[in-house]
py3Dmol code that shows the C-alpha trace and the ligand (Angstrom):
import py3Dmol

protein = """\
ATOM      1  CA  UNK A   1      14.627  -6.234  73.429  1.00  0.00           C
ATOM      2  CA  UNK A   2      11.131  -7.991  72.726  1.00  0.00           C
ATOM      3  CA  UNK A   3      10.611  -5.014  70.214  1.00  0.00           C
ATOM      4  CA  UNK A   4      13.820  -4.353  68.398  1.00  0.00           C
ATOM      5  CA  UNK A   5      13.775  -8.434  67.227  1.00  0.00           C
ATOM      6  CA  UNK A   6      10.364  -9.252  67.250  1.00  0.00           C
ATOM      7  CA  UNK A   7      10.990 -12.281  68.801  1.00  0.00           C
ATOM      8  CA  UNK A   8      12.586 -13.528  65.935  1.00  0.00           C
ATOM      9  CA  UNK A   9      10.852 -11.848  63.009  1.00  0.00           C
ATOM     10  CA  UNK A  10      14.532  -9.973  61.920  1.00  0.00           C
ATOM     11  CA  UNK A  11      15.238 -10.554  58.298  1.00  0.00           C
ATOM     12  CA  UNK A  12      18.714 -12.018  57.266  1.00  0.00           C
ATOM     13  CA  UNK A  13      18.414 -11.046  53.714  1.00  0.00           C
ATOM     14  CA  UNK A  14      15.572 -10.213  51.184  1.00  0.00           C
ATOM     15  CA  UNK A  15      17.226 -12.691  48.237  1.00  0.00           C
ATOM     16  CA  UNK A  16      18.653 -16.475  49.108  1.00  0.00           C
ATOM     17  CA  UNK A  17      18.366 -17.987  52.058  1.00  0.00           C
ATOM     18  CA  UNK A  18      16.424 -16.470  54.749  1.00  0.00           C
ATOM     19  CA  UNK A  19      15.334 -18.067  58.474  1.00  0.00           C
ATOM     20  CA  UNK A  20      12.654 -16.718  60.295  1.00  0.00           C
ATOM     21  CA  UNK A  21      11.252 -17.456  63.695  1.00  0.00           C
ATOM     22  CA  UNK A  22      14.002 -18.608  65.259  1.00  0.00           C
ATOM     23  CA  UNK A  23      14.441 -19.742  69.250  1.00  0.00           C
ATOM     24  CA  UNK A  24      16.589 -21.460  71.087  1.00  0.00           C
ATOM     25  CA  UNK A  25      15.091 -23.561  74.072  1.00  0.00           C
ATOM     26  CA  UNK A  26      16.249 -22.404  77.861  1.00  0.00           C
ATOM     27  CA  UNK A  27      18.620 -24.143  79.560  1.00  0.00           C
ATOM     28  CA  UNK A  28      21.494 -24.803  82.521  1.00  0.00           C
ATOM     29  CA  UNK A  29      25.157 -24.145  82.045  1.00  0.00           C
ATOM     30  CA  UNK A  30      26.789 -27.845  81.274  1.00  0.00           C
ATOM     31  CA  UNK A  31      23.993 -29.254  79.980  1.00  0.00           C
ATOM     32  CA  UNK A  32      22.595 -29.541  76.157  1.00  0.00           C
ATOM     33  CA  UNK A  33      19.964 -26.568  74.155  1.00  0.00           C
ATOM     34  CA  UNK A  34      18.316 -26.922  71.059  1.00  0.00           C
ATOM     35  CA  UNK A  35      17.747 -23.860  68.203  1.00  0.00           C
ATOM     36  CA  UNK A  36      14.243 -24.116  65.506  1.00  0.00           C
ATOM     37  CA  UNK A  37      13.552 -21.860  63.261  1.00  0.00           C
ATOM     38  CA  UNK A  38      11.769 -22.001  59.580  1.00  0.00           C
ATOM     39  CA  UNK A  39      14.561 -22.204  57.067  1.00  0.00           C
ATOM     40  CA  UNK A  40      13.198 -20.306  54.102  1.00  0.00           C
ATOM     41  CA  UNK A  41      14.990 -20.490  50.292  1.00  0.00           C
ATOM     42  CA  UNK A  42      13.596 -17.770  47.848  1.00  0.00           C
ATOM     43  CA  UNK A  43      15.923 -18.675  45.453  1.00  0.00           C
ATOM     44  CA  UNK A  44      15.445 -21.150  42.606  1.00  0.00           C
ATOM     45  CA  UNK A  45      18.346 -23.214  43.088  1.00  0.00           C
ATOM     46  CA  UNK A  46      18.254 -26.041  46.379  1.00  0.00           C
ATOM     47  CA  UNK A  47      20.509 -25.096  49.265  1.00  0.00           C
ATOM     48  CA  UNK A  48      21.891 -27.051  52.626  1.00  0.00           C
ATOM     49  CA  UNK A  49      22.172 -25.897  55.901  1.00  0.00           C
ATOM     50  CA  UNK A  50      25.795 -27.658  56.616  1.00  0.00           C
ATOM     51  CA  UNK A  51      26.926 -26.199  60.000  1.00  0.00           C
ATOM     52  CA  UNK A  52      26.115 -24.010  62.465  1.00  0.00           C
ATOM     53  CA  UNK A  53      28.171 -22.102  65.179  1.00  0.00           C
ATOM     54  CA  UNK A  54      27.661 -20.344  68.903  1.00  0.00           C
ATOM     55  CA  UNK A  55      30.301 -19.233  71.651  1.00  0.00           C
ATOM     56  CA  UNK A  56      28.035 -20.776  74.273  1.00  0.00           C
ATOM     57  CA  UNK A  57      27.887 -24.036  73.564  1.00  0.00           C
ATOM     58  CA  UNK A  58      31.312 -26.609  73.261  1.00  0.00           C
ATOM     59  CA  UNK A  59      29.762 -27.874  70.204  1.00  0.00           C
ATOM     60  CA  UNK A  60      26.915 -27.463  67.736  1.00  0.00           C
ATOM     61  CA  UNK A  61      25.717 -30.062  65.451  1.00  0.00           C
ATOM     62  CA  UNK A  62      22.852 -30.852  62.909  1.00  0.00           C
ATOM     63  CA  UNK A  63      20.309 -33.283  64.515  1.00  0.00           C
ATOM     64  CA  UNK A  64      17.242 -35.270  63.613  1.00  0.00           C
ATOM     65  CA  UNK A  65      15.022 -36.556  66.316  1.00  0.00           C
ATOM     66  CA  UNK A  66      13.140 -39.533  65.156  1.00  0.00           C
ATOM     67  CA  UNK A  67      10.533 -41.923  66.371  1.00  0.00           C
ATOM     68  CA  UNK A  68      11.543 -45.494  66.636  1.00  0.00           C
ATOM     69  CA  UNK A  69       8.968 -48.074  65.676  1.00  0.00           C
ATOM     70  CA  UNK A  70       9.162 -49.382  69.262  1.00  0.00           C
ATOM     71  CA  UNK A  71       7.949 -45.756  70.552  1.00  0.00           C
ATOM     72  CA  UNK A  72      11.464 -44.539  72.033  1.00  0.00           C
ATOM     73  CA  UNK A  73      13.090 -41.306  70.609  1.00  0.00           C
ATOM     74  CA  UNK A  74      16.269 -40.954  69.103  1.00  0.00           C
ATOM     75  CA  UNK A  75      18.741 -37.991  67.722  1.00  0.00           C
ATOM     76  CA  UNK A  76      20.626 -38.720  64.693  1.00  0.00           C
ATOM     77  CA  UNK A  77      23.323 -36.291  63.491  1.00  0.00           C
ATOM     78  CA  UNK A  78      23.217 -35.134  59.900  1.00  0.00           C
ATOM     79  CA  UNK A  79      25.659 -33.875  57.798  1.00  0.00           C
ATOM     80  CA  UNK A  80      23.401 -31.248  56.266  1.00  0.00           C
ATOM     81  CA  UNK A  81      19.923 -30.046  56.669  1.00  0.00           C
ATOM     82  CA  UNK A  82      18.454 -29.652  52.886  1.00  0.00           C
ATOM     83  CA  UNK A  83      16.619 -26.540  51.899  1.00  0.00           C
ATOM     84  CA  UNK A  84      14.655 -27.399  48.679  1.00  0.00           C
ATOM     85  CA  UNK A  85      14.331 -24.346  45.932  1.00  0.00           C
ATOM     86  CA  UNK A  86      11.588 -22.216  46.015  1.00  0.00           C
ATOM     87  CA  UNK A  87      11.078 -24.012  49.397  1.00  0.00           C
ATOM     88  CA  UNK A  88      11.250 -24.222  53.507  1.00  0.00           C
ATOM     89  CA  UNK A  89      12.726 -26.677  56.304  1.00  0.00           C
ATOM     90  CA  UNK A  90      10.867 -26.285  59.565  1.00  0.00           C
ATOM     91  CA  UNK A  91      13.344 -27.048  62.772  1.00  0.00           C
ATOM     92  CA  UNK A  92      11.338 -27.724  65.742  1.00  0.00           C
ATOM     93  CA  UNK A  93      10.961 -30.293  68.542  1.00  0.00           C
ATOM     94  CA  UNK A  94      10.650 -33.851  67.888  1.00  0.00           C
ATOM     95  CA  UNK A  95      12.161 -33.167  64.180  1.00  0.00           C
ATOM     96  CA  UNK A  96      15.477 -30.951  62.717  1.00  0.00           C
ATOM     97  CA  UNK A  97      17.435 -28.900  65.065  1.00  0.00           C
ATOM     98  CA  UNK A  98      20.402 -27.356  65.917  1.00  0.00           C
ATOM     99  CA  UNK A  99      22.028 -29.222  68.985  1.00  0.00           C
ATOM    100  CA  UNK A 100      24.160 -26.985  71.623  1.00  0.00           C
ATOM    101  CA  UNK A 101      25.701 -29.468  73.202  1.00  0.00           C
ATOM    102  CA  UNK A 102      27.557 -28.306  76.280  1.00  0.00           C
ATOM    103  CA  UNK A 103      26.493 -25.109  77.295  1.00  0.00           C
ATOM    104  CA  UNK A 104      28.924 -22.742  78.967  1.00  0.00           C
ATOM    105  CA  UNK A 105      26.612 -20.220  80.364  1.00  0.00           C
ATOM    106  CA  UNK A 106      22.679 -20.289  81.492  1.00  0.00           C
ATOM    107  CA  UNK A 107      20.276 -19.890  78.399  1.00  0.00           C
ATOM    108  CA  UNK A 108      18.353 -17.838  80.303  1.00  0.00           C
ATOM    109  CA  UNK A 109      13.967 -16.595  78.974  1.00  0.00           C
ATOM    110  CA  UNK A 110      14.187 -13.522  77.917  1.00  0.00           C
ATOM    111  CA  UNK A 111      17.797 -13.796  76.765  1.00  0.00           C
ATOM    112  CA  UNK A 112      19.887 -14.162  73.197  1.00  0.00           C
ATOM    113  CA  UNK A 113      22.434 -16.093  71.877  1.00  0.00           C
ATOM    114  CA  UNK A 114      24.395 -15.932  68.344  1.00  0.00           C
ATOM    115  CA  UNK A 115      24.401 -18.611  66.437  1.00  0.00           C
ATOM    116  CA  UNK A 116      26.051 -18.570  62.545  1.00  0.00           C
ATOM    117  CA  UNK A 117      24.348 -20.789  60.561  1.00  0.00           C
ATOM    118  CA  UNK A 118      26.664 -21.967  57.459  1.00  0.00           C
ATOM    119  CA  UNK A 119      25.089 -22.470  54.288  1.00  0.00           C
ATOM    120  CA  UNK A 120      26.316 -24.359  50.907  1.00  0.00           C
ATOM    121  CA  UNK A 121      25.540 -21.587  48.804  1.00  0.00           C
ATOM    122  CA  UNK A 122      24.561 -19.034  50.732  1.00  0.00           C
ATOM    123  CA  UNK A 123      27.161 -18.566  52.965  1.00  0.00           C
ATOM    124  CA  UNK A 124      27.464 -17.664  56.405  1.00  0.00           C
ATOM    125  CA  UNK A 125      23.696 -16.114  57.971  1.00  0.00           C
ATOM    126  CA  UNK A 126      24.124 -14.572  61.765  1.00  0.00           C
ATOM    127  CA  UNK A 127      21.335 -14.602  63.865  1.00  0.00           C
ATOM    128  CA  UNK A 128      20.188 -13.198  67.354  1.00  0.00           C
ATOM    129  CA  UNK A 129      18.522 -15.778  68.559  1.00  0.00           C
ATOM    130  CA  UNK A 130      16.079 -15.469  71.618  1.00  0.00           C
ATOM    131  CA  UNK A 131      15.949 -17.808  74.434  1.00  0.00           C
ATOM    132  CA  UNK A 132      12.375 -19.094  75.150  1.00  0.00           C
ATOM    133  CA  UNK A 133      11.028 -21.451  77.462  1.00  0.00           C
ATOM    134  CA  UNK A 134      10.051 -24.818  75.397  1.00  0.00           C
ATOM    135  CA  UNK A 135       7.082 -25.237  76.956  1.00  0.00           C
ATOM    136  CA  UNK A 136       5.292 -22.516  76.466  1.00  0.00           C
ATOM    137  CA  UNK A 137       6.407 -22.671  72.611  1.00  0.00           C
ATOM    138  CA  UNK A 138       4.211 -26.265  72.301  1.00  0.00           C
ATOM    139  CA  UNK A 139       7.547 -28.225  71.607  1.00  0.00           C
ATOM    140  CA  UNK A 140       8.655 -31.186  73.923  1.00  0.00           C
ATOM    141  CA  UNK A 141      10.603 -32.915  72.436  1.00  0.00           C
ATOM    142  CA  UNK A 142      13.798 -34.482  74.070  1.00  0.00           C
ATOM    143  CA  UNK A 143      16.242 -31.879  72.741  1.00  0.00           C
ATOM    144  CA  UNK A 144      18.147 -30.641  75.525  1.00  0.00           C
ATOM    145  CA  UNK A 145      16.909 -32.285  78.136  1.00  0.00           C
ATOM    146  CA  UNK A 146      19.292 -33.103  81.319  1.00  0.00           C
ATOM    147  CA  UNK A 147      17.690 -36.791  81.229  1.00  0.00           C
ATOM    148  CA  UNK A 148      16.023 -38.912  78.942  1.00  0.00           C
ATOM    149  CA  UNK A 149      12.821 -40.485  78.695  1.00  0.00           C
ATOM    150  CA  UNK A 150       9.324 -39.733  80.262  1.00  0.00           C
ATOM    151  CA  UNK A 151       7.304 -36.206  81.603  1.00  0.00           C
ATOM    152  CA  UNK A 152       9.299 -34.177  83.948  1.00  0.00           C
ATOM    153  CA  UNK A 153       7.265 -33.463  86.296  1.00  0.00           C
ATOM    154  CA  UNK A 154       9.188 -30.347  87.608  1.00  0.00           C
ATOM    155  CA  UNK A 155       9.201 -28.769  83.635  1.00  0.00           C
ATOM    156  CA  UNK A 156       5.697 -28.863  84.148  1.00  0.00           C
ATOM    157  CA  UNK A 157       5.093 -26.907  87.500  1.00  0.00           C
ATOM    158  CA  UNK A 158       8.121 -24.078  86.217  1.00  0.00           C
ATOM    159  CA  UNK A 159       6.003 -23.177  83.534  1.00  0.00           C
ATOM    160  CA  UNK A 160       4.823 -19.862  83.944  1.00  0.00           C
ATOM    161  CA  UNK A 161       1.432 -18.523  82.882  1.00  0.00           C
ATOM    162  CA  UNK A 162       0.981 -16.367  79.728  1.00  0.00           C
TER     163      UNK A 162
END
"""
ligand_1 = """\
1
CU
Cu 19.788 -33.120 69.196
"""
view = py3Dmol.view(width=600, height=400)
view.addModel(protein, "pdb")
view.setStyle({"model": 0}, {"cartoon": {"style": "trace"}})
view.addModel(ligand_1, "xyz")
view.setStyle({"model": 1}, {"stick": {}})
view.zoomTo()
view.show()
């Protein structure tokens, strides 16, 4: 399955609006994932990402994780997630992404998930999204984790050499 999607590397669409290396972060049943991916708009008019959809989660919404000048994270929903013209939006940890909130399955490595990503213009984009473990990507972040605040110590110790 590594092959056929190339972990992420499947084009959408040669024109428009295209996203490219996109993941979603592993995680229990009941509790919250996070999607990044590079947003990507080869056209020459601006576009917004303005909702996104997936049958595992109860809900999926546009988020911003921000740093608080007294040093404590934060996730603020947005409405949409602008894609300049001729331009890119990067969604990764600690900055955009697409919140799964209420998982009803495992997001298990080594595993996919659809998600539809809705766009202004360009319409509706499907993706097969691989699972990954957030770790090993370089993202912390607080996205989808059970608690909040601090290391987690057992995060650390499950992650499994390359
Ligand atoms: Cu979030």
């Amino acid at each position: 399955m590594w092959g056929r999607y190339g972990g992420g590397e499947e084009h959408t669409d040669g024109e428009g609006v295209e996203a490219h290396d996109y993941w979603a972060r592993a995680a229990m049943a009941g509790g919250n994932s996070a999607a990044y991916m590079l947003i990507h708009n080869h056209g020459g008019e601006a576009d917004a990402l303005i909702s996104a959809s997936s049958d595992v989660a109860d809900a999926v919404e546009l988020h911003l994780s921000q740093m608080n000048s007294d040093g404590t994270m934060e996730m603020i929903q947005q409405e949409k997630i602008d894609v300049p013209a001729d331009g890119e939006v990067e969604l990764k940890p600690g900055s955009y992404h697409i919140m799964l909130i209420g998982l009803k399955q495992d997001l298990m490595v080594g595993s996919e998930i659809t998600l539809t990503l809705t766009f202004e213009k360009a319409g509706e984009v499907t993706l097969t999204v691989p699972v990954k473990d957030a770790a090993e990507m370089g993202g912390s972040g607080m996205e989808g984790e059970m608690h909040m605040g601090g290391e987690d110590p057992m995060h650390a110790e499950a992650t499994p050499t390359p």
